[in-house]
BAVEXDREN-208190 format. One line per field, with one value per residue (C-alpha): residue number from 1; residue in three letters; y, x, z. Coordinates in Angstrom, 1 decimal. Last residue first. Layout:
BEGIN
num <- c(NUM,...)
residu <- c(ALA,...)
y <- c(Y,...)
x <- c(X,...)
z <- c(Z,...)
***
This chain:
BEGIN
num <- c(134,133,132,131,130,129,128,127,126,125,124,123,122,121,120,119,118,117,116,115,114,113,112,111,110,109,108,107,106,105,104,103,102,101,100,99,98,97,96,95,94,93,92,91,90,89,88,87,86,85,84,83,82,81,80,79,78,77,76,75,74,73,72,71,70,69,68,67,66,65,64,63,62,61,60,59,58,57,56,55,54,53,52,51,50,49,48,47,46,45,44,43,42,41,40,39,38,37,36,35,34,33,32,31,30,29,28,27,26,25,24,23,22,21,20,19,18,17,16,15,14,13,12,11,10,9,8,7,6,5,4,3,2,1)
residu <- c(UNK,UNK,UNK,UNK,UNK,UNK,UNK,UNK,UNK,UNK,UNK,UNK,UNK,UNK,UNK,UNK,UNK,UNK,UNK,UNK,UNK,UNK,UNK,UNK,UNK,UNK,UNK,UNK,UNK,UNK,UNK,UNK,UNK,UNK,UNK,UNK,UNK,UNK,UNK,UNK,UNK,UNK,UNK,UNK,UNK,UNK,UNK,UNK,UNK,UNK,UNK,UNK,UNK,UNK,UNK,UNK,UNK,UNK,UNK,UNK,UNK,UNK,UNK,UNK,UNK,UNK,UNK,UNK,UNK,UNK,UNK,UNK,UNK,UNK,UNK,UNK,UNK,UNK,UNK,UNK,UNK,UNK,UNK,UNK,UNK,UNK,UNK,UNK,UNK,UNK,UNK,UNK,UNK,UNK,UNK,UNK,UNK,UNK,UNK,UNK,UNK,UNK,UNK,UNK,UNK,UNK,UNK,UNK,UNK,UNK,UNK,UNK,UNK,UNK,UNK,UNK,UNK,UNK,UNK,UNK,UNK,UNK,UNK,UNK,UNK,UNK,UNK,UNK,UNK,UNK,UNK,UNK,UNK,UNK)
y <- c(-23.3,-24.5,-23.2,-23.0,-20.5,-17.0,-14.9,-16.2,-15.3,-12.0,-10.1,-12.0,-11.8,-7.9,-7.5,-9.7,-8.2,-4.5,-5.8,-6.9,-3.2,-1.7,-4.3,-2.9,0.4,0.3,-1.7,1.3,3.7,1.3,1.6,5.4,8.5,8.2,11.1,8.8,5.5,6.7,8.4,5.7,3.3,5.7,6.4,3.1,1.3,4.6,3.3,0.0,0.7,2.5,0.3,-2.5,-0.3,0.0,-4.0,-4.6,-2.0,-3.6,-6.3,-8.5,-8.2,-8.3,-9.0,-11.2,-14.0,-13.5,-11.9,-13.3,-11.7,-9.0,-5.8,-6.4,-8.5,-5.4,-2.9,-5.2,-5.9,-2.1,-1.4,-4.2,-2.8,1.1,2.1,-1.8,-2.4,1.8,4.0,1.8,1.9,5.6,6.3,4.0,5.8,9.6,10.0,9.7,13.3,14.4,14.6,17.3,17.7,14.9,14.6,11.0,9.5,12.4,11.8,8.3,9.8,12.2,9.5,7.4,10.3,10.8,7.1,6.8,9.7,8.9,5.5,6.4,8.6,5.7,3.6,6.3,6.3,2.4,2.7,5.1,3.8,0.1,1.3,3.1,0.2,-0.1)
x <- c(7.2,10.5,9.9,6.4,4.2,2.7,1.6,-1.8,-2.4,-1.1,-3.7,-6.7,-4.0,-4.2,-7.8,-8.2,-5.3,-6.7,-10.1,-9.0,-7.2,-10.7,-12.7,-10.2,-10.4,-14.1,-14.0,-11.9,-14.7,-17.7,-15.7,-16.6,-14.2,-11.0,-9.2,-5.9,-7.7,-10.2,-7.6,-5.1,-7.8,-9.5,-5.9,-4.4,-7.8,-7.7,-3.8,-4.8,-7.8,-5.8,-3.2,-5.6,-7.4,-3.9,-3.4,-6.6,-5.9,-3.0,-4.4,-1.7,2.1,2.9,6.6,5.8,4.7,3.4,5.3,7.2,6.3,9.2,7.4,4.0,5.4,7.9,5.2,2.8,5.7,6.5,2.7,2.9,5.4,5.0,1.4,0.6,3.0,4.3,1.6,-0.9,1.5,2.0,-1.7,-2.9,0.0,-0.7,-3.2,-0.3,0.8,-2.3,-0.9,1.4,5.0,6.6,10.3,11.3,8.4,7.3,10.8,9.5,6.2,8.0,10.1,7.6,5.7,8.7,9.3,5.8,6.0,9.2,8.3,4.7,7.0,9.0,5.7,4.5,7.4,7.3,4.0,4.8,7.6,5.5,2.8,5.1,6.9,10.5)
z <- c(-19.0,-17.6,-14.0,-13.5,-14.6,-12.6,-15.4,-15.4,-12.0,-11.8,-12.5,-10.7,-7.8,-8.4,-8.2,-5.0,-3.5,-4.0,-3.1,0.3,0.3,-0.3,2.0,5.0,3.7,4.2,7.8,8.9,7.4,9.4,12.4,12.7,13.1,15.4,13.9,13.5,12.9,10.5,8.5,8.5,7.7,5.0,3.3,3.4,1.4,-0.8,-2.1,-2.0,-4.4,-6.0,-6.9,-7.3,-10.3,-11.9,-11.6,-13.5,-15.9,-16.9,-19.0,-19.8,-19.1,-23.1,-24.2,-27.1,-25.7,-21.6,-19.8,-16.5,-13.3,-12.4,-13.0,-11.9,-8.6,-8.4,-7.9,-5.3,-3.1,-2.9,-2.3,0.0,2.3,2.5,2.2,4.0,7.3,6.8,6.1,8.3,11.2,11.2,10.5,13.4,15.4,14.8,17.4,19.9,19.0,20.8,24.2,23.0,23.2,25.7,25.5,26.0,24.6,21.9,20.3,20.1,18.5,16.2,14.8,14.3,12.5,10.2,9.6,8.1,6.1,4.5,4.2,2.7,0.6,-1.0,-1.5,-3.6,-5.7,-5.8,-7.1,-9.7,-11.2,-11.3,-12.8,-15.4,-16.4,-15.8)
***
């Protein structure tokens, strides 16, 4: 397994973990309320799982499963490095600026980020994507 793809899907693991825990804590905040404040954690809790959690894991086994190209090579890998962080900030400033409720402008940020992410990736990925036979 390449190391891109260890490492992503590591992350995406605790992005669950996360995720689930604050779910957890905010239904257990439905039945027996704890603080007010608890409901903060819902823009992070959605982010960590729908994008931290989903498409990182979609993203890791794209780069490992896509065929190679002649003699084992997957291409330039710095492309898909630099969409894993960009994804990985794009979660961090929406979640952040969702849960503290600072300014639009750093939600719109992580929003260009993860659009970036795809972008980068799908430049990637393109020419290893061939059809059947090829």
């Amino acid at each position: 397994m390449p190391a891109l793809t260890a490492w992503a899907i590591r992350l995406a693991l605790l992005y669950l973990l996360v995720g689930f825990t604050f779910g957890g804590l905010l239904l257990f905040h439905k039945g027996v309320p704890l603080r007010p404040a608890l409901w903060s954690l819902l823009p992070a809790h959605i982010e960590f799982l729908l994008i931290g959690w989903t498409a990182q894991l979609i993203l890791a086994m794209a780069f490992w499963i896509l065929p190679r190209f002649r003699g084992g090579s997957r291409g330039p890998a710095w492309l898909a490095w630099l969409a894993f962080a960009a994804l990985n900030l794009g979660v961090w400033l929406v979640a952040l600026a969702g849960s503290f409720g600072l300014s639009a402008s750093l939600t719109l940020a992580g929003r260009l980020a993860q659009a970036l992410a795809a972008l980068l990736f799908g430049v990637y990925a393109w020419r290893r994507v061939k059809p059947s036979g090829a």
